[in-house]
MARNUVO-542874 format. One line per field, with one value per residue: x, y, z of N, C-alpha, C in turn. Coordinates in Angstrom, 3 decimals, always signed. Layout:
// residues N
n.xx c(X:...);
n.yy c(Y:...);
n.zz c(Z:...);
ca.xx c(X:...);
ca.yy c(Y:...);
ca.zz c(Z:...);
c.xx c(X:...);
c.yy c(Y:...);
c.zz c(Z:...);
END
This chain:
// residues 98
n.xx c(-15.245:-12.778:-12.237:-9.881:-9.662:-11.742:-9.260:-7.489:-9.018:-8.927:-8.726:-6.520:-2.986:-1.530:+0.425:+1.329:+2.364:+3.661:+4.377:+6.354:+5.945:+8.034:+10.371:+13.091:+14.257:+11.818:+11.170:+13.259:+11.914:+9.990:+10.524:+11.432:+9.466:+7.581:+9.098:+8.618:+5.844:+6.026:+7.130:+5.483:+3.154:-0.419:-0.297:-0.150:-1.400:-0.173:-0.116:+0.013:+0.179:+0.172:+1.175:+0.869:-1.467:-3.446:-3.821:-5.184:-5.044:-2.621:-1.848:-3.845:-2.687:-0.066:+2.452:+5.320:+7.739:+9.047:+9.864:+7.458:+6.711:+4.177:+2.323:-0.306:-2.787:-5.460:-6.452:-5.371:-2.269:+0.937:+3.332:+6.059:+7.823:+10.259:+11.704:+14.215:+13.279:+15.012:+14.655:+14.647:+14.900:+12.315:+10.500:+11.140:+10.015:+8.173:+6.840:+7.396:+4.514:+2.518);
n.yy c(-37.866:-40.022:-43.350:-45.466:-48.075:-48.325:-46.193:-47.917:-50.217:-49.256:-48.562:-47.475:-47.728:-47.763:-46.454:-46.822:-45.621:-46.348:-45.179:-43.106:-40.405:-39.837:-41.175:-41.474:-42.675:-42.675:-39.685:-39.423:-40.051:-39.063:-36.557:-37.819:-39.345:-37.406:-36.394:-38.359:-38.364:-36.172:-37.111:-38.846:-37.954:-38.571:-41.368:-42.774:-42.932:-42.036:-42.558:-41.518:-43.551:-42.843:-44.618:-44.436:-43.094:-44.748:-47.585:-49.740:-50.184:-50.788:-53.287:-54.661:-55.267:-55.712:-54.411:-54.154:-52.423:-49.140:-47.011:-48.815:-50.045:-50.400:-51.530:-51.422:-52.844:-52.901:-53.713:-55.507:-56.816:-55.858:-55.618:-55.077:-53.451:-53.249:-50.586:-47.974:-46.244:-45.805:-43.413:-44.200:-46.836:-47.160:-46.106:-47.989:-50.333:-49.794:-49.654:-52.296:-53.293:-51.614);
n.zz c(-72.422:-73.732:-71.952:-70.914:-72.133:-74.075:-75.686:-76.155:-77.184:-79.700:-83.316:-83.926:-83.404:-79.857:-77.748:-74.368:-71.344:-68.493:-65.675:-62.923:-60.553:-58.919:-60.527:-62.014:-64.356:-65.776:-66.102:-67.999:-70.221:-70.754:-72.768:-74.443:-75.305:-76.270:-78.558:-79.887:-80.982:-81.650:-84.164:-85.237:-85.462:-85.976:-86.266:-84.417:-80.694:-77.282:-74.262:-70.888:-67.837:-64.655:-62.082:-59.350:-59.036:-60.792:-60.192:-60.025:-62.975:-63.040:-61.643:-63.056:-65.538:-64.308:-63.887:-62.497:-62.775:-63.068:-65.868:-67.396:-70.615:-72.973:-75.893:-77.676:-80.003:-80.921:-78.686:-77.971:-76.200:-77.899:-77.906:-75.440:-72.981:-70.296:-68.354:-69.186:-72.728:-76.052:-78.629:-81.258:-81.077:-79.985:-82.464:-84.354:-82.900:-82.924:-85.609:-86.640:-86.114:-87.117);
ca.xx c(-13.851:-12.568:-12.098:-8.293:-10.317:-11.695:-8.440:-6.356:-9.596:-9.735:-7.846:-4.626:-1.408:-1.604:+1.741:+1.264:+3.969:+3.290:+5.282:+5.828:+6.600:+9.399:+11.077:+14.247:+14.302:+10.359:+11.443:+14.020:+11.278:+9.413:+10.991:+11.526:+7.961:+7.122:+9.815:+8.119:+4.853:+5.707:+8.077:+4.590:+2.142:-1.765:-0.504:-0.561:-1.798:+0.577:-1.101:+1.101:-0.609:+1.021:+0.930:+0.674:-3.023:-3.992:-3.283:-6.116:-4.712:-1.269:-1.964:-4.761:-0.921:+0.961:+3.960:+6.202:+8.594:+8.969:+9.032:+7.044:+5.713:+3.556:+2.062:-1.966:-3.002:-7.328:-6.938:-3.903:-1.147:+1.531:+5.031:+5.930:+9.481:+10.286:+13.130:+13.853:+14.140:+15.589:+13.741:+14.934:+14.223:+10.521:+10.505:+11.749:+9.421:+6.550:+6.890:+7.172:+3.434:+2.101);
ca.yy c(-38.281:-41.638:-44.450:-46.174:-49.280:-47.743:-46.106:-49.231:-50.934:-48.620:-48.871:-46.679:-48.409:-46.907:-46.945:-46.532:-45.370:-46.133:-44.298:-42.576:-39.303:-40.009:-42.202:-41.051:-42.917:-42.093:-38.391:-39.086:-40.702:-37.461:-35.890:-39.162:-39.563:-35.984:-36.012:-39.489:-38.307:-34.937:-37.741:-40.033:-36.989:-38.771:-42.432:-43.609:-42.681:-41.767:-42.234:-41.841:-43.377:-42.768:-45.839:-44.300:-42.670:-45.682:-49.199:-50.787:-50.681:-51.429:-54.578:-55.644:-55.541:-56.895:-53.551:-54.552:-51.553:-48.451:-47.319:-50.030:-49.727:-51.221:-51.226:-51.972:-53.045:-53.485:-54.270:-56.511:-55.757:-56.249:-55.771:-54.902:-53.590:-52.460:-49.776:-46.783:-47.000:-44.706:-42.808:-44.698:-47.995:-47.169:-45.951:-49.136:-51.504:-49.023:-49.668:-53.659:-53.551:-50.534);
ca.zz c(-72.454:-74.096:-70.982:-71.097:-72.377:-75.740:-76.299:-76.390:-78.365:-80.949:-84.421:-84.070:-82.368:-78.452:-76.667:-73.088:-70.570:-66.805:-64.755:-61.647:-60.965:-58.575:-61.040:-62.903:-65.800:-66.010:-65.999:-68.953:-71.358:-71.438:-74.153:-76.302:-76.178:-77.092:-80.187:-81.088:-80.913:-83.324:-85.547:-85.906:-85.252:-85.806:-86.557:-83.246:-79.499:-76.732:-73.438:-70.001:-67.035:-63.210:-61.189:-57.969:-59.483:-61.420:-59.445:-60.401:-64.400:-63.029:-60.938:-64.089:-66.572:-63.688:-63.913:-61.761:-62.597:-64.107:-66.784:-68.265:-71.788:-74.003:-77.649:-78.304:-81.235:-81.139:-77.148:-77.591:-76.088:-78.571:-77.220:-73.851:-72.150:-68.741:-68.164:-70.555:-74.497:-77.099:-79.810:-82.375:-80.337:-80.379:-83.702:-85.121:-82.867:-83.845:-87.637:-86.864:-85.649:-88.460);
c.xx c(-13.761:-12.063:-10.206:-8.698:-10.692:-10.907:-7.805:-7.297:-9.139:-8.462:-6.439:-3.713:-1.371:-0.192:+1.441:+2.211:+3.314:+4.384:+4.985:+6.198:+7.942:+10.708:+12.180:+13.655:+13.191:+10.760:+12.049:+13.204:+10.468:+9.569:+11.297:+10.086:+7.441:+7.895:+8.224:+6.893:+4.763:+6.493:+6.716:+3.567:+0.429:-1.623:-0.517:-0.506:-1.304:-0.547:+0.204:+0.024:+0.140:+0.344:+0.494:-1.367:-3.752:-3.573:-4.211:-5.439:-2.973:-0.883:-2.680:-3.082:+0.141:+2.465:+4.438:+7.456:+8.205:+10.197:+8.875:+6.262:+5.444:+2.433:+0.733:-2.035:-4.575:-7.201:-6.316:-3.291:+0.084:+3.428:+4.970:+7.662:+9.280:+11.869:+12.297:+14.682:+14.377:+14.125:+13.771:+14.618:+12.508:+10.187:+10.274:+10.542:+7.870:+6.380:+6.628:+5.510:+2.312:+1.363);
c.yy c(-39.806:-42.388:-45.095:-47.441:-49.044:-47.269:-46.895:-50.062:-50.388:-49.081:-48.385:-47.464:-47.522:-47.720:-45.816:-46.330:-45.343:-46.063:-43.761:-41.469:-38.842:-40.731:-41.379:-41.323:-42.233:-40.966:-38.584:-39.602:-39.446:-36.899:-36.947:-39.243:-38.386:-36.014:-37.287:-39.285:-36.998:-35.546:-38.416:-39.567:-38.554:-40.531:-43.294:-42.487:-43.116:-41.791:-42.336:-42.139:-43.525:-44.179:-45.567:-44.306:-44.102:-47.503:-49.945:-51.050:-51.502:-52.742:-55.253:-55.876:-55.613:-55.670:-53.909:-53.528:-50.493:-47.696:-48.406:-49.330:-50.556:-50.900:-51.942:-52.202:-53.770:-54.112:-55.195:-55.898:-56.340:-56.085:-55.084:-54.608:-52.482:-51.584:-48.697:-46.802:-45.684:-44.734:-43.801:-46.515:-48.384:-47.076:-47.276:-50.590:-50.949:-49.953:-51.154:-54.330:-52.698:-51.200);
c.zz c(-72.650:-72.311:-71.728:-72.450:-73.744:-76.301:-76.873:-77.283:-79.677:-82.225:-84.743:-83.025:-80.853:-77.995:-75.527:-71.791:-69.211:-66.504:-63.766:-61.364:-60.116:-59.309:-62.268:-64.653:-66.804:-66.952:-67.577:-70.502:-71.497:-72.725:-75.340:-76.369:-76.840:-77.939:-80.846:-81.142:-82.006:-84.187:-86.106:-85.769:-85.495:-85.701:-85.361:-81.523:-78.746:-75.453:-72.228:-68.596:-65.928:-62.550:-59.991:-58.121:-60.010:-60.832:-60.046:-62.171:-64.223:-62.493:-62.700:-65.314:-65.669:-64.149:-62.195:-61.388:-63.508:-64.675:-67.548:-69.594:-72.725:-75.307:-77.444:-79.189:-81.040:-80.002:-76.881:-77.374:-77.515:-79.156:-75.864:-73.171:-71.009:-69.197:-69.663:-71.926:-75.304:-77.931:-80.786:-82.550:-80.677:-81.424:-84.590:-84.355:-83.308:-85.373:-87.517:-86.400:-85.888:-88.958);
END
């Protein structure tokens, strides 16, 4: 199994969703990420990691709230927003970093 660390290296765009599973908003990004993931099927890697489970990645990127999400690009991060975003939102900052 790939490590968090080689995902986010590797060459496809990784958007990462930490979340929690008490968290509303969390809850309501579900289904935008599953459309945007069968709208952009292979071109980029969807990863969701729980904060409660994973602290050590959530202290090392400093989330502060959730949902936080952010865009890789070869182990950069390369945008970054807290709270919850539309389909069409992501879509659109996707494409500016394609």
């Amino acid at each position: 199994m790939e490590n968090f660390n080689d995902i986010i290296k590797g060459e496809k765009l990784t958007l990462v969703d930490f979340f929690a599973t008490w968290c509303g908003p969390c809850k309501m990004m579900h289904p935008v990420l599953e459309q945007l993931k069968k709208d952009l099927g292979d071109s980029i890697r969807i990863i969701k990691l729980d904060v409660d489970e994973n602290e050590d990645f959530s202290m090392q990127y400093n989330i502060q709230s959730v949902p936080t999400l952010m865009i890789f690009k070869k182990g950069e991060v390369v945008w970054r927003q807290s709270g919850a975003q539309t389909l069409n939102e992501l879509k659109s900052i996707i494409a500016q970093h394609s």
